[in-house]
PDB file of the backbone (N, CA, C, O) and the ligand in Angstrom, with CONECT records:
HET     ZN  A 101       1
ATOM      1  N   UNK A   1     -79.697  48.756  -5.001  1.00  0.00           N
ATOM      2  CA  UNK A   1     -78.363  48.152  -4.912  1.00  0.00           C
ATOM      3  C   UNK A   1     -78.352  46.749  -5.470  1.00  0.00           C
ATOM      4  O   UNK A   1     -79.426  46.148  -5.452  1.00  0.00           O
ATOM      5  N   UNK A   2     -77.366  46.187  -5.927  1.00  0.00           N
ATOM      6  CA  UNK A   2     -77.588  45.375  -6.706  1.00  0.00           C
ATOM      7  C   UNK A   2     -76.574  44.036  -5.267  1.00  0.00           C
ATOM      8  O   UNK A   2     -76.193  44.570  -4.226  1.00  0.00           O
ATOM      9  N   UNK A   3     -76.364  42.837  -5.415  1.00  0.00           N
ATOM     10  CA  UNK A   3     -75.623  41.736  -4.427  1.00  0.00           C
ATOM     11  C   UNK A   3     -75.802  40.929  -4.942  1.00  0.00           C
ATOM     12  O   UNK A   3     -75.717  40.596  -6.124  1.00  0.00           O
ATOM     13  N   UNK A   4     -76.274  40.219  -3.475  1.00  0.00           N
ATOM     14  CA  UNK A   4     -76.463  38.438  -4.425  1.00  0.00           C
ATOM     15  C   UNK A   4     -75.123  37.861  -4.640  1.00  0.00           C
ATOM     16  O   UNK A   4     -74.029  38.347  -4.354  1.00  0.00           O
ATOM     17  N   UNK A   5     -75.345  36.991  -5.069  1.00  0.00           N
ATOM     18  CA  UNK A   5     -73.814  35.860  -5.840  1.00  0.00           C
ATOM     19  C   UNK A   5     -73.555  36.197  -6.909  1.00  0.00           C
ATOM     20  O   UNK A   5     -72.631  35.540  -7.390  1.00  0.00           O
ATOM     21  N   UNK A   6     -74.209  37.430  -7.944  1.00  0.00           N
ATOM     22  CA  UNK A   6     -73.822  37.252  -8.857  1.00  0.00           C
ATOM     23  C   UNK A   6     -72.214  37.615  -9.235  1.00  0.00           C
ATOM     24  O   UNK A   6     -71.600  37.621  -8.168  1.00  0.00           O
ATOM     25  N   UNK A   7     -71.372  37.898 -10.281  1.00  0.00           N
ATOM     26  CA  UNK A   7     -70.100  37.953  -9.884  1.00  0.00           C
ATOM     27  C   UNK A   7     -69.809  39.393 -10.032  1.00  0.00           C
ATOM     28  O   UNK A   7     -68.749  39.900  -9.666  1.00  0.00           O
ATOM     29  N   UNK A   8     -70.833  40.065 -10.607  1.00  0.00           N
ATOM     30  CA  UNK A   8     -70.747  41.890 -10.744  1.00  0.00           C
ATOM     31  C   UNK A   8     -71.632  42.221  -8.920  1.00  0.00           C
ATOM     32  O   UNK A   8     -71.628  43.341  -8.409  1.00  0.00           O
ATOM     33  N   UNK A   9     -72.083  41.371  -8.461  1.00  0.00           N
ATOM     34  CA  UNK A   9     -72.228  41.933  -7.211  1.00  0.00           C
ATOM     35  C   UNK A   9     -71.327  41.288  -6.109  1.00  0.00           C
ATOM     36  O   UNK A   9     -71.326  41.736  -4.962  1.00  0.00           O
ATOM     37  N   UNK A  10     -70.596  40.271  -6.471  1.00  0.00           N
ATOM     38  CA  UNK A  10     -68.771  40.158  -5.749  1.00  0.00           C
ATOM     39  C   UNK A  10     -68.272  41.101  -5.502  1.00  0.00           C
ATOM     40  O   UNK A  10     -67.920  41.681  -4.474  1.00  0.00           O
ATOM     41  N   UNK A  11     -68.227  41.335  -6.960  1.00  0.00           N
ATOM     42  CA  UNK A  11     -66.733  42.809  -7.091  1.00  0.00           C
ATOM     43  C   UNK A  11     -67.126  44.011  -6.768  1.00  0.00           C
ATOM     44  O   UNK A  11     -66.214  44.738  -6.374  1.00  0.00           O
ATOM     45  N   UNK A  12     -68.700  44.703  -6.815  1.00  0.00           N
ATOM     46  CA  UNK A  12     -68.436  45.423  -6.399  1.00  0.00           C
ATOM     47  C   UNK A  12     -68.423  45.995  -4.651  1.00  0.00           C
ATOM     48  O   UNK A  12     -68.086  47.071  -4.155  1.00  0.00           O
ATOM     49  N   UNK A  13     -68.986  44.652  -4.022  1.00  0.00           N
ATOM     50  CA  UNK A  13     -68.897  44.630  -2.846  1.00  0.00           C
ATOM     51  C   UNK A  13     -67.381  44.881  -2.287  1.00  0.00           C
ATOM     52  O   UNK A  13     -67.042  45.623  -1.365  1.00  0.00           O
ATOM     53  N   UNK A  14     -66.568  44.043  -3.116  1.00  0.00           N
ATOM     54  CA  UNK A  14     -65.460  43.602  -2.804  1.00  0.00           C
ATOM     55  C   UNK A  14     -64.339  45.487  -3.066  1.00  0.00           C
ATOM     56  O   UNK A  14     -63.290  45.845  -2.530  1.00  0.00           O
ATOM     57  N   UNK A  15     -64.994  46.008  -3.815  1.00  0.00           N
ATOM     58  CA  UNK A  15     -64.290  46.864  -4.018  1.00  0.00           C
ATOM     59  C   UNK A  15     -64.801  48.280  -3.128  1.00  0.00           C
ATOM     60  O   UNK A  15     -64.206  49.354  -3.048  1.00  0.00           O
ATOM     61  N   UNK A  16     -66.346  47.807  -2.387  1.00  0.00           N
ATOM     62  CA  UNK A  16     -66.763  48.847  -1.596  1.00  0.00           C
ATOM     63  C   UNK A  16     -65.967  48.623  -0.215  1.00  0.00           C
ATOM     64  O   UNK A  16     -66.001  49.449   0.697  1.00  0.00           O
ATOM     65  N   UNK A  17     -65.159  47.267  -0.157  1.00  0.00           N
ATOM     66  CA  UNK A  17     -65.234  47.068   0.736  1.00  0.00           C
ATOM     67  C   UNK A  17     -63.456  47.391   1.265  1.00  0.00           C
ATOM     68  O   UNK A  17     -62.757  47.012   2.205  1.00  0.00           O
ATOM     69  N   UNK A  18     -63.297  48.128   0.287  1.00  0.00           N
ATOM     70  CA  UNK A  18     -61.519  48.579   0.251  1.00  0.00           C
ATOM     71  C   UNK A  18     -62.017  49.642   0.867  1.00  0.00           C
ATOM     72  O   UNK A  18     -61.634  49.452   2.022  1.00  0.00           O
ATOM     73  N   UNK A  19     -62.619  50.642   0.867  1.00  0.00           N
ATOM     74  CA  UNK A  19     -63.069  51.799   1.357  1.00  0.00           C
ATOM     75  C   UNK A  19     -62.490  53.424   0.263  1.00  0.00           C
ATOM     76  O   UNK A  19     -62.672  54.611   0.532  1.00  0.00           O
ATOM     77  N   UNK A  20     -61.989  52.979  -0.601  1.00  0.00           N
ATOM     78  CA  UNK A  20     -61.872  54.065  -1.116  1.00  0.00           C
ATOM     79  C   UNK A  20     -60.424  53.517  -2.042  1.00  0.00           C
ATOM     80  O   UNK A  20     -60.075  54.115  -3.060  1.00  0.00           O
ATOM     81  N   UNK A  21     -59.686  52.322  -1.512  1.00  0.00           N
ATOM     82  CA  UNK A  21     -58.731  51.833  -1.972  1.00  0.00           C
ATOM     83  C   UNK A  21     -58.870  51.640  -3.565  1.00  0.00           C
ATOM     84  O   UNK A  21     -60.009  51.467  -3.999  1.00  0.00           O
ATOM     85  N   UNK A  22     -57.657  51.660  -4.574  1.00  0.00           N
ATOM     86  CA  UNK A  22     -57.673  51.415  -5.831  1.00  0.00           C
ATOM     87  C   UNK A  22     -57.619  50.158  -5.713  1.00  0.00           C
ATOM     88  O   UNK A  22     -57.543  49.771  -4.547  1.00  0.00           O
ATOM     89  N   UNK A  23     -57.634  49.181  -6.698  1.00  0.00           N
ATOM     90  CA  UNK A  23     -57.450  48.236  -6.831  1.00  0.00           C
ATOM     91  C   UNK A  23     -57.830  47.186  -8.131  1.00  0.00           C
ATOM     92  O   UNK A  23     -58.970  46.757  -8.311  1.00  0.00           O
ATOM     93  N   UNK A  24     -56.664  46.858  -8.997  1.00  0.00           N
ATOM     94  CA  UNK A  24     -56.925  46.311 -10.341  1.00  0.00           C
ATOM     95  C   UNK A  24     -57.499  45.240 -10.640  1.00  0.00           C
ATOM     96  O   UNK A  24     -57.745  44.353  -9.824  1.00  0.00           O
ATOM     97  N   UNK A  25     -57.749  45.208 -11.731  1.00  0.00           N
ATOM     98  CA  UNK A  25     -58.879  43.691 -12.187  1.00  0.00           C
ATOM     99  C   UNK A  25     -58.067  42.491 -12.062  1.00  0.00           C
ATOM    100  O   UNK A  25     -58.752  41.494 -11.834  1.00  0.00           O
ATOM    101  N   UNK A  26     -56.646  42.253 -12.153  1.00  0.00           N
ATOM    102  CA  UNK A  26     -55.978  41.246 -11.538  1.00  0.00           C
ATOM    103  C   UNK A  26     -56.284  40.567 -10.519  1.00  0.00           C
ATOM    104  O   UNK A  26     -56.551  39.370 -10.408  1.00  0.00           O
ATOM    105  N   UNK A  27     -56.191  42.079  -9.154  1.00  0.00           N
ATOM    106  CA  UNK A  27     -56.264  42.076  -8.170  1.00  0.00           C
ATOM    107  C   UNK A  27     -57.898  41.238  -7.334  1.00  0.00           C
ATOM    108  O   UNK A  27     -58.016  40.565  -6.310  1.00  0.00           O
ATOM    109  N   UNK A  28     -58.909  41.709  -8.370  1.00  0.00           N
ATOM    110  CA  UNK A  28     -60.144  41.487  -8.098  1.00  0.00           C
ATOM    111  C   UNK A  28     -60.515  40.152  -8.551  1.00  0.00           C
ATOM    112  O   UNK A  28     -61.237  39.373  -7.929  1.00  0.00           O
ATOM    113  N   UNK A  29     -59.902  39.924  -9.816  1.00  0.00           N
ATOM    114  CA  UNK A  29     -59.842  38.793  -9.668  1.00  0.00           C
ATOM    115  C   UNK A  29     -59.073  37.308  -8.960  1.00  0.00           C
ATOM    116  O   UNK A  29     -59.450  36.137  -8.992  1.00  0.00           O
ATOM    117  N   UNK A  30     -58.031  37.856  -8.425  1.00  0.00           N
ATOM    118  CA  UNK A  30     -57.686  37.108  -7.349  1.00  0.00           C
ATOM    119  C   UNK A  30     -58.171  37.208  -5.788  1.00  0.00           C
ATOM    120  O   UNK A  30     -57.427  36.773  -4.909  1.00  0.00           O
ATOM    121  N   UNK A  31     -58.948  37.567  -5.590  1.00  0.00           N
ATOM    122  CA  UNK A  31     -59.238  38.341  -4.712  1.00  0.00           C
ATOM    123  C   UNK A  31     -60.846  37.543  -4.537  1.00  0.00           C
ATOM    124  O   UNK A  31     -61.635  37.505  -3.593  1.00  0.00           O
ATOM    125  N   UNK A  32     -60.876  36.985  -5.849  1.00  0.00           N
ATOM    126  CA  UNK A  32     -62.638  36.203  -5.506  1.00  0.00           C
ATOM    127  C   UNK A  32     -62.340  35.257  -6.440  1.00  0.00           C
ATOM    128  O   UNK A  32     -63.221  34.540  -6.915  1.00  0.00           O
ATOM    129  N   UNK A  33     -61.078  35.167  -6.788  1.00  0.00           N
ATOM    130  CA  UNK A  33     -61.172  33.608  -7.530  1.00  0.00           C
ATOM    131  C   UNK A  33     -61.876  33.329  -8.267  1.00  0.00           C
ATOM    132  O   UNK A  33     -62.534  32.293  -8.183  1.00  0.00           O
ATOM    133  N   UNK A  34     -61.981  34.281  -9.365  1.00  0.00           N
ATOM    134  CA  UNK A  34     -62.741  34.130 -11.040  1.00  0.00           C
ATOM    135  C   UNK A  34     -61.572  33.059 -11.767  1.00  0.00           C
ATOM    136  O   UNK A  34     -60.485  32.540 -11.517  1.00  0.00           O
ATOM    137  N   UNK A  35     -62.421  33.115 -12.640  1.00  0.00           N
ATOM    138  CA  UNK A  35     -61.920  31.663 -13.487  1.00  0.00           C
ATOM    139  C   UNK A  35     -60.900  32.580 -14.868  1.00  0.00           C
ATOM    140  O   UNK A  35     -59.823  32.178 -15.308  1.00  0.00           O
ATOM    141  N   UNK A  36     -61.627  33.835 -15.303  1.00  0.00           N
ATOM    142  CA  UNK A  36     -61.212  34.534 -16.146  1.00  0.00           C
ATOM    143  C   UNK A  36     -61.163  35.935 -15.987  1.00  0.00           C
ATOM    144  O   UNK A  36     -62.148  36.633 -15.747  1.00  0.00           O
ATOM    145  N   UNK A  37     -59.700  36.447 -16.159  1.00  0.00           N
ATOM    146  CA  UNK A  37     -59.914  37.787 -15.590  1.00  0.00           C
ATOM    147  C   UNK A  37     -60.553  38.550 -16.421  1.00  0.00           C
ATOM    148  O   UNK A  37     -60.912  39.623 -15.936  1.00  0.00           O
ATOM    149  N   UNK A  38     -60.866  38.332 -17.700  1.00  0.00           N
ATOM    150  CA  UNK A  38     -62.174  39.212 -18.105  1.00  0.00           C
ATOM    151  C   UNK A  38     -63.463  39.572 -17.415  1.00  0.00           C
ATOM    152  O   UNK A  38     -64.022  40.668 -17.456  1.00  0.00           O
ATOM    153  N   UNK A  39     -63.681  38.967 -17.058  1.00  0.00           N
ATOM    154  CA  UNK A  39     -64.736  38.798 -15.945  1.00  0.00           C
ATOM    155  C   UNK A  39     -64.993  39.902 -15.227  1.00  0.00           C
ATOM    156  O   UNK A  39     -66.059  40.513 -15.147  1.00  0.00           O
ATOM    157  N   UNK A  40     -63.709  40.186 -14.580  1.00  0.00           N
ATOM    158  CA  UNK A  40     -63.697  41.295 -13.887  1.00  0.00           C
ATOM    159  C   UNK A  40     -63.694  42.722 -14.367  1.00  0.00           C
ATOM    160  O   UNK A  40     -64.366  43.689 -14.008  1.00  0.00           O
ATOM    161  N   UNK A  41     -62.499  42.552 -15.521  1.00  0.00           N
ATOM    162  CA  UNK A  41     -62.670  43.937 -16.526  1.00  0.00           C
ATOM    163  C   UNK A  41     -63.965  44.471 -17.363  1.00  0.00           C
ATOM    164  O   UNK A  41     -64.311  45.533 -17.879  1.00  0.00           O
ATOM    165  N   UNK A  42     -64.361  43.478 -17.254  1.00  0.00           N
ATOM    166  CA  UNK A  42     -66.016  43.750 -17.911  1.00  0.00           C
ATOM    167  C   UNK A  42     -66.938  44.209 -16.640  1.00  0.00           C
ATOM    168  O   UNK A  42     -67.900  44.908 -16.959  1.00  0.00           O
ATOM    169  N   UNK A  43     -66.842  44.023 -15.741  1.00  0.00           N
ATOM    170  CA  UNK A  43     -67.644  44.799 -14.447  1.00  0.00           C
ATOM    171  C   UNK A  43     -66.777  46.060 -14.312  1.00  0.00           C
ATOM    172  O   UNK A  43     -67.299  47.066 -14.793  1.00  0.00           O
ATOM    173  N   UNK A  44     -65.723  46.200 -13.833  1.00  0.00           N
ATOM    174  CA  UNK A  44     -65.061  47.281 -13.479  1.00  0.00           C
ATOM    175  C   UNK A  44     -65.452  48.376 -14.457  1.00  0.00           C
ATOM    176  O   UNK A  44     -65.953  49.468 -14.190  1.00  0.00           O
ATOM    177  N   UNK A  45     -65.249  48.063 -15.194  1.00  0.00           N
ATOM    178  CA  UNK A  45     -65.677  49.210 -16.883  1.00  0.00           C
ATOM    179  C   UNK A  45     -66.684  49.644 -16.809  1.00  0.00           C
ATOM    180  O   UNK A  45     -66.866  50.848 -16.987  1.00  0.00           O
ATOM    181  N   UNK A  46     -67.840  48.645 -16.471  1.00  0.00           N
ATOM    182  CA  UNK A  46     -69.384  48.872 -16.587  1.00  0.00           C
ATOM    183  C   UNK A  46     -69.232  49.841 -14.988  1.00  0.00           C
ATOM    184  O   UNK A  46     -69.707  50.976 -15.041  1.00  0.00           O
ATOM    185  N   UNK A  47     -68.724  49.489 -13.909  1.00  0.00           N
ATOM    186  CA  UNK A  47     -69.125  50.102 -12.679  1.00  0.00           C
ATOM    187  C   UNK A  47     -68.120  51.571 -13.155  1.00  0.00           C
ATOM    188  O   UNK A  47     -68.374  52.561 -12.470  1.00  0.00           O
ATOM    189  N   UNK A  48     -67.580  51.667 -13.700  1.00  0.00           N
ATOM    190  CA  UNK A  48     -66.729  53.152 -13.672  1.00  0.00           C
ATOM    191  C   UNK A  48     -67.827  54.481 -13.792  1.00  0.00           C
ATOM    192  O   UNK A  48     -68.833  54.221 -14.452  1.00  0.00           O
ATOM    193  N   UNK A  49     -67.760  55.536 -13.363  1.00  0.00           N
ATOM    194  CA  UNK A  49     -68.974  56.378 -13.474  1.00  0.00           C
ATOM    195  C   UNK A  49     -69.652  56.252 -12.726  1.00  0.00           C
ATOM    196  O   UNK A  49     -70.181  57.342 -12.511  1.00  0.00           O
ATOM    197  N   UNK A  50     -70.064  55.439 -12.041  1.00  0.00           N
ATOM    198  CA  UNK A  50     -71.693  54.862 -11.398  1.00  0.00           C
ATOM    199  C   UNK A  50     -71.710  54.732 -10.502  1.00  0.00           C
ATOM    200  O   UNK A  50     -71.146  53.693 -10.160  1.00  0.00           O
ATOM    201  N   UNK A  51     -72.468  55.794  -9.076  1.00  0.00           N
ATOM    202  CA  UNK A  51     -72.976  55.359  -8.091  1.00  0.00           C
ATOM    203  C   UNK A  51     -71.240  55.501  -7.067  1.00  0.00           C
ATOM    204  O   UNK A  51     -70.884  54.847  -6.087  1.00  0.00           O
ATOM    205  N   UNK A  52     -70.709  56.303  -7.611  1.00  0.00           N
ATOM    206  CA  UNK A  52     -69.105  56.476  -6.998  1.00  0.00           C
ATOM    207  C   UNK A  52     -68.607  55.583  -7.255  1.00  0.00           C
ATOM    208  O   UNK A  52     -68.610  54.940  -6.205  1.00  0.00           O
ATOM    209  N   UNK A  53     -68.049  54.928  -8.102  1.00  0.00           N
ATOM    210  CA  UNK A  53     -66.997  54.447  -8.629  1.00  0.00           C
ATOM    211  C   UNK A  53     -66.625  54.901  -9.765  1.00  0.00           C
ATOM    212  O   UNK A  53     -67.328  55.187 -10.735  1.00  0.00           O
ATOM    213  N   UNK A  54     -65.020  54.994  -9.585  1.00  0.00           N
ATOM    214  CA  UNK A  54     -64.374  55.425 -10.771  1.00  0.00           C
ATOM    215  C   UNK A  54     -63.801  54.836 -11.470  1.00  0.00           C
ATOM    216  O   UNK A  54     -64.190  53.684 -11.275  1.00  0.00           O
ATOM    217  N   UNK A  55     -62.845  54.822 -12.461  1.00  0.00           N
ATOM    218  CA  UNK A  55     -61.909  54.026 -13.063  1.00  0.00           C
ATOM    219  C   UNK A  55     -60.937  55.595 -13.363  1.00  0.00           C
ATOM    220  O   UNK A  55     -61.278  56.662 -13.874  1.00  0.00           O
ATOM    221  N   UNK A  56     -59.318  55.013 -12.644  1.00  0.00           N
ATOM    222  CA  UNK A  56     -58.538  56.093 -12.976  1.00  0.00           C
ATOM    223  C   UNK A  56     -57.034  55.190 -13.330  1.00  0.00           C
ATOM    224  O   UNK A  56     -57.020  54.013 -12.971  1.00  0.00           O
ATOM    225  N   UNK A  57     -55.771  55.769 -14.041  1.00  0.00           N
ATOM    226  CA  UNK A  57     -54.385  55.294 -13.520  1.00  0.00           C
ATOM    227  C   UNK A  57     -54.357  55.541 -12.678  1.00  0.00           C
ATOM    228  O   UNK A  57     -54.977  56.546 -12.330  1.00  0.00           O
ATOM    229  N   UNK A  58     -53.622  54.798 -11.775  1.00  0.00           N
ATOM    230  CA  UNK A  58     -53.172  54.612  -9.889  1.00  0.00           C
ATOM    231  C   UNK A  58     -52.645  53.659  -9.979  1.00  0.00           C
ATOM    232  O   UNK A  58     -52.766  52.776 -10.829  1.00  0.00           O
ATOM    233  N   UNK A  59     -51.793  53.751  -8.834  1.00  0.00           N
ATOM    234  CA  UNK A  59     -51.427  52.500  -8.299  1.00  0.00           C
ATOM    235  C   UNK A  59     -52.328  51.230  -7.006  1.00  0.00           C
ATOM    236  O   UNK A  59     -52.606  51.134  -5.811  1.00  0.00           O
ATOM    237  N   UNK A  60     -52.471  50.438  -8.399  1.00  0.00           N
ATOM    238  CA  UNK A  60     -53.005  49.372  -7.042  1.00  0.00           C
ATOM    239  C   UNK A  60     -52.553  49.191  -5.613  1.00  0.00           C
ATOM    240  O   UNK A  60     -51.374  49.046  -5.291  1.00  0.00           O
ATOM    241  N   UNK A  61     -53.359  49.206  -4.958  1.00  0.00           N
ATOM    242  CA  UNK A  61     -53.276  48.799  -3.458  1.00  0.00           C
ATOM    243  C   UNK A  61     -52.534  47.414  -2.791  1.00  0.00           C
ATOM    244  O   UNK A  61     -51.745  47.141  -1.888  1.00  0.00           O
ATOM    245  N   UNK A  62     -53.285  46.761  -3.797  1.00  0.00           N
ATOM    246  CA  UNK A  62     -52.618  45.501  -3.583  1.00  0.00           C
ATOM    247  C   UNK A  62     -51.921  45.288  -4.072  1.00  0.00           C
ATOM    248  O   UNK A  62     -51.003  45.349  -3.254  1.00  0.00           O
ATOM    249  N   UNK A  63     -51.349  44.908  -5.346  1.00  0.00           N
ATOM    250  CA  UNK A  63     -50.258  44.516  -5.989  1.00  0.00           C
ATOM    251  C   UNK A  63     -49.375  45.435  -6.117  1.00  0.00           C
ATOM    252  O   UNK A  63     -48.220  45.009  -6.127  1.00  0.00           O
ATOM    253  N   UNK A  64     -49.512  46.630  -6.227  1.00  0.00           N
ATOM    254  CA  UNK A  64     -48.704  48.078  -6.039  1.00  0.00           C
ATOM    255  C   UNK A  64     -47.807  48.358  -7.708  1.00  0.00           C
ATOM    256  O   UNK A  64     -46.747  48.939  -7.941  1.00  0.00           O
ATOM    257  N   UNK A  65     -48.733  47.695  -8.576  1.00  0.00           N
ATOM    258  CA  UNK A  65     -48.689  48.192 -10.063  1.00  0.00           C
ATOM    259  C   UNK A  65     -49.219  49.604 -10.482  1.00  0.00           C
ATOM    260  O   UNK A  65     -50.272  50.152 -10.156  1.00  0.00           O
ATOM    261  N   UNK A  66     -48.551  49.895 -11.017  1.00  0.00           N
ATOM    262  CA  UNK A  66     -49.263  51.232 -11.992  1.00  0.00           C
ATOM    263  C   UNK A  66     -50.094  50.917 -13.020  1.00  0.00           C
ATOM    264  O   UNK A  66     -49.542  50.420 -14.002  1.00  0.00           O
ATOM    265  N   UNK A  67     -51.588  51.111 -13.072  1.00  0.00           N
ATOM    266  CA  UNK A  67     -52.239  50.361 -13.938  1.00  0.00           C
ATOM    267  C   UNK A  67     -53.659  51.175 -13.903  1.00  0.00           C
ATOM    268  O   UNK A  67     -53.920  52.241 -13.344  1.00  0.00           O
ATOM    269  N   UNK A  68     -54.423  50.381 -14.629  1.00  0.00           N
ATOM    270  CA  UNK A  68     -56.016  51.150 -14.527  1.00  0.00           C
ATOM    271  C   UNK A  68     -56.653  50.285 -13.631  1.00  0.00           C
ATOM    272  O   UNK A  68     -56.790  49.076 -13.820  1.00  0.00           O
ATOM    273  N   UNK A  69     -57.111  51.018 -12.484  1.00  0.00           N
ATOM    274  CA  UNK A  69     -57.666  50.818 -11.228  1.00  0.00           C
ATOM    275  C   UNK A  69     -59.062  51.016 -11.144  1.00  0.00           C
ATOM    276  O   UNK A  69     -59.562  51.620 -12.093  1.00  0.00           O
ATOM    277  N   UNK A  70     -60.074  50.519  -9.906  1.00  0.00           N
ATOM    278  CA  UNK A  70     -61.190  51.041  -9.857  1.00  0.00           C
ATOM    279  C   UNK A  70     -61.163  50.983  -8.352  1.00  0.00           C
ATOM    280  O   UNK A  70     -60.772  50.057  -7.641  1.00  0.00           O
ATOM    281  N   UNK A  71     -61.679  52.214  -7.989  1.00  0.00           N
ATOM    282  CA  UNK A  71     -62.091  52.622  -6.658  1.00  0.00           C
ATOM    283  C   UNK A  71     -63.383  53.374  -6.489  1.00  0.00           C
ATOM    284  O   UNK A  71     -63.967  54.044  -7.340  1.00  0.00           O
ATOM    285  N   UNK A  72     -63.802  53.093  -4.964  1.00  0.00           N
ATOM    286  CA  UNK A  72     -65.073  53.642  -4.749  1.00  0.00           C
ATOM    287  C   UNK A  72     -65.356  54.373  -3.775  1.00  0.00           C
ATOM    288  O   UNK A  72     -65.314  53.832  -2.670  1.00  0.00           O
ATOM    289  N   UNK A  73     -65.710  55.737  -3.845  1.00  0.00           N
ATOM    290  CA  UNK A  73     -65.472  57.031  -3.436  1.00  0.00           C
ATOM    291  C   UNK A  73     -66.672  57.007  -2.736  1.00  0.00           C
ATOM    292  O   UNK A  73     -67.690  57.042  -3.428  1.00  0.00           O
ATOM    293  N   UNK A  74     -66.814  56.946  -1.350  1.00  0.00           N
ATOM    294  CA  UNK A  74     -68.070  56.804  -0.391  1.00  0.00           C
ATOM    295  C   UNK A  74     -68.325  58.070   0.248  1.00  0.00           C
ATOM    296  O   UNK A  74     -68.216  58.416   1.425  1.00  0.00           O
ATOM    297  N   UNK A  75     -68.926  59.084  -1.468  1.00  0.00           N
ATOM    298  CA  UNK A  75     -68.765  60.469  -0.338  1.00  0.00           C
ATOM    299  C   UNK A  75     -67.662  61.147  -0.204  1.00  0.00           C
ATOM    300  O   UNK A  75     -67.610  62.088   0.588  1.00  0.00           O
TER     301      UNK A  75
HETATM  302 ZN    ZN A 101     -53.497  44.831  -8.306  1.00  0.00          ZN2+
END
């Protein structure tokens, strides 16, 4: 498992920690206060596929946009 401070082990904590919730790179990045929301879209992308996380259209959880989301399927 990967943690730490780094900012790909933020998000994906942050997104294990929705429980299954969607939730967009906007979102993630407000959500940990990145400086650039690339930041986040460049993890989310890389985590899609992997270890249960997906990347699908949905509607965010939080902001309640229709958009490309990433959620993490615990099982
Ligand atoms: Zn959102």
């Amino acid at each position: 498992m990967t943690g730490g401070t780094t900012i790909a082990g933020q998000i994906e904590r942050l997104i294990m920690r929705l429980g299954g919730a969607a939730v967009c790179d906007g979102c993630v990045t407000d959500r940990l206060s990145l400086s650039v929301p690339a930041q986040a879209n460049v993890v989310t992308r890389a985590l899609g596929g992997t270890r249960g996380f997906e990347r699908i259209r949905d509607t965010c959880t939080l902001c309640g946009n229709g958009r490309t989301v990433t959620r993490h399927r615990a099982k």
